[in-house]
N, C-alpha and C positions, 0 to 999 in steps of 0.2 A: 660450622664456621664460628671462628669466637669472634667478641666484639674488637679486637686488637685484628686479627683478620680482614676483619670485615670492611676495615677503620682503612688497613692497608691496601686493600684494592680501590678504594674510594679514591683516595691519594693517588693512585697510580691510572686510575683512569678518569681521574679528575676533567673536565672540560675545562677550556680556555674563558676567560672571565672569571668561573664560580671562585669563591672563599676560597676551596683546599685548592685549586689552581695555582693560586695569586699566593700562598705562603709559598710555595716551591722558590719562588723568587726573593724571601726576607729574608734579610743575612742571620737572621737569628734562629732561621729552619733548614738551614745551610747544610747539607755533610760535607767531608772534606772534599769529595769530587761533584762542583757545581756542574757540570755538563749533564753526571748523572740523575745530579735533584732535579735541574730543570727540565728532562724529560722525563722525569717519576722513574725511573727505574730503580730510584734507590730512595727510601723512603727516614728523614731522620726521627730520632726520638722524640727530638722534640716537635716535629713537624706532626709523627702518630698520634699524640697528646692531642695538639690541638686539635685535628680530625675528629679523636674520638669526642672531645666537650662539645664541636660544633654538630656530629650528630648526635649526640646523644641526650646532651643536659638540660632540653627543654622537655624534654618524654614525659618527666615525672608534673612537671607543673602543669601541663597543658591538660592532661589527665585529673589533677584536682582538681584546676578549674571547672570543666566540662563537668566533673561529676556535683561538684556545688550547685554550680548553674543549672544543672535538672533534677539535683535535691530542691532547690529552693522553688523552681518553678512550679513542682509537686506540689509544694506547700501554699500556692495564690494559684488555683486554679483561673483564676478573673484575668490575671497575668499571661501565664499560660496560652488559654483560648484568645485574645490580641494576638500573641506573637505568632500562634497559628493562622491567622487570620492576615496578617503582615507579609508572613511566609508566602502564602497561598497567592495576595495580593501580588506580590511579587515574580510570582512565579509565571503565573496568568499573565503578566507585564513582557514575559522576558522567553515564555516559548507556548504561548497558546494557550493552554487549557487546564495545565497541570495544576492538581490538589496534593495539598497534604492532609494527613489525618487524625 
């Protein structure tokens, strides 16, 4: 399945409230037959677009983030064992007994 595929069953079985739901209904993700955009059967180009940015365009940031955030924590181990320790606290708080390691 390509990302344009992928994009397009998103849209077409969009649920009622989510983001790609609610463009079916903006005149500027319109195709010419509104009966068929507002129950997804037909999906417009511009409507596809959007789909694919809203799944797709935080992938890459969210991914350097997290990989900064545990290069850096590598580097203050002192840091590190707190946030383990926070975690852990936390955890214990929230269903019993559970460690991390």
């Amino acid at each position: 399945v390509t990302i344009r595929e992928f994009a397009r069953m998103a849209c077409q079985n969009a649920k009622p409230n989510s983001p790609l739901h609610s463009l079916r209904f903006r005149k500027s993700h319109n195709c010419n037959s509104n009966e068929n955009v507002k129950n997804g059967s037909v999906v417009s180009k511009e409507m596809l677009d959007e789909a694919i940015t809203l799944l797709f365009a935080g992938q890459d940031t969210t991914a350097a983030t997290l990989s900064w955030t545990l290069h850096l924590l590598s580097l203050y181990p002192q840091v590190q064992n707190r946030l383990v320790e926070e975690i852990n606290n936390v955890a214990k708080n929230s269903s019993g007994d559970d460690k991390c390691s």
